[in-house]
C-alpha positions in Angstrom: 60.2 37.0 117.3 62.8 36.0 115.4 62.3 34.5 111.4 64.5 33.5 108.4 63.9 32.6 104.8 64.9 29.2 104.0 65.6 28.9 100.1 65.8 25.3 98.4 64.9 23.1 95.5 62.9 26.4 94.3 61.2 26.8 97.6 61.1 29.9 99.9 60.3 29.0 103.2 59.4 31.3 106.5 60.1 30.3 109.6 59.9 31.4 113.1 61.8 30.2 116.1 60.1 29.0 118.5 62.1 28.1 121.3 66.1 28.7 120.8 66.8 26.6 117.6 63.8 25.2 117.3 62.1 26.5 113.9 58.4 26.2 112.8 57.7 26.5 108.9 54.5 29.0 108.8 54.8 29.7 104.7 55.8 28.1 101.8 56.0 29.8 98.6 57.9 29.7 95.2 61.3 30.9 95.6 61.9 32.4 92.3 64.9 34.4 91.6 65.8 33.9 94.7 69.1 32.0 95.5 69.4 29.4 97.7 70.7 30.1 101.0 69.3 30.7 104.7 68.4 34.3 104.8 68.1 35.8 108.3 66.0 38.6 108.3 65.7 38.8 111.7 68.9 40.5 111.7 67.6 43.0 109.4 68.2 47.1 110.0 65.7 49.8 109.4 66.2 51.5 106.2 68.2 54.9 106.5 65.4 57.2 104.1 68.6 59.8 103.1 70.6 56.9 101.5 70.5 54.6 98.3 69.6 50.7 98.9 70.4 48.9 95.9 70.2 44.8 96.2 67.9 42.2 95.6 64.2 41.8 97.5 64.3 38.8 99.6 60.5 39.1 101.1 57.6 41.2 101.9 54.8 40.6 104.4 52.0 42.7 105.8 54.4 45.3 107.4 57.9 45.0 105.5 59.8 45.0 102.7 63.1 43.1 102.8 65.9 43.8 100.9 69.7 42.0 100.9 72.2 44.7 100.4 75.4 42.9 100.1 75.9 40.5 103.4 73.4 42.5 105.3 69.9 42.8 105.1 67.6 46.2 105.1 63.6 46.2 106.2 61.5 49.0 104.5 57.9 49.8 105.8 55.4 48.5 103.0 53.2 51.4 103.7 56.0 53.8 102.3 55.8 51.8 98.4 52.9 52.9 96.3 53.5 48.9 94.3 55.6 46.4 96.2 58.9 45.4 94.7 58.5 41.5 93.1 60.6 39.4 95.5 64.0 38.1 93.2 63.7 41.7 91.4 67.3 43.8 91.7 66.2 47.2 92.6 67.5 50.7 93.9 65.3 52.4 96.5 65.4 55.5 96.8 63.5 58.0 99.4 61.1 61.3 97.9 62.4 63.8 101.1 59.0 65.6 100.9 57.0 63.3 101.7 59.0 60.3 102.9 57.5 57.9 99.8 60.1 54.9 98.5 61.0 55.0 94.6 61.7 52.0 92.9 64.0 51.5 90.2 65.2 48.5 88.5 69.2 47.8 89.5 71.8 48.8 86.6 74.4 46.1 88.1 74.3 43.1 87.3 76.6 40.4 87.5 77.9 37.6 85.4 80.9 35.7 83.8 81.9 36.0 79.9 85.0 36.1 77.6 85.8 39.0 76.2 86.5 39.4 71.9 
């Protein structure tokens, strides 16, 4: 099954496609931080546990984590988080190799426009 987020007018939406194209709304929530865009998380890849993900959490549900990484999107298991992320929150994961747990971190980048004195 594939789904998407559909971010708008401060609205995060889930949807599923139901036949090719054809998408049904099943959530509606508050969109938050969150920028608006369509965010296919459908095409998202399973977290690597030896590397860093730092980006921005799009979405959890009942089995997953989402997180944006640049253009492409990374799904962690929600079992492996002792608290799950706040969607909008910039964060680093990070993997305990012992016992396979996910540590969160709040993101040092950030990103933004000034003038320099």
């Amino acid at each position: 099954m594939k789904q998407r987020l559909l971010v708008m007018n401060g609205q995060k939406l889930v949807q599923d496609e139901k036949a090719p194209g054809k998408w049904e709304t099943i959530k509606v929530e508050k969109a938050g931080l969150l920028k608006p865009a369509i965010y296919n998380i459908y095409l998202s890849q399973q977290a690597d546990k030896n590397a860093v993900h730092s980006g921005v959490v799009l979405h959890s549900d009942k089995e997953s984590v989402y997180q944006q990484i640049g253009r492409e999107f990374i799904q962690h298991r929600r079992l492996d988080f002792d608290k799950v992320p706040e969607v909008g929150s910039s964060i680093t994961i990070t993997y305990n190799a012992e016992s396979g747990r996910a540590k969160v971190e709040n993101s040092t980048q950030t990103q933004g426009r000034g003038i320099k004195r």
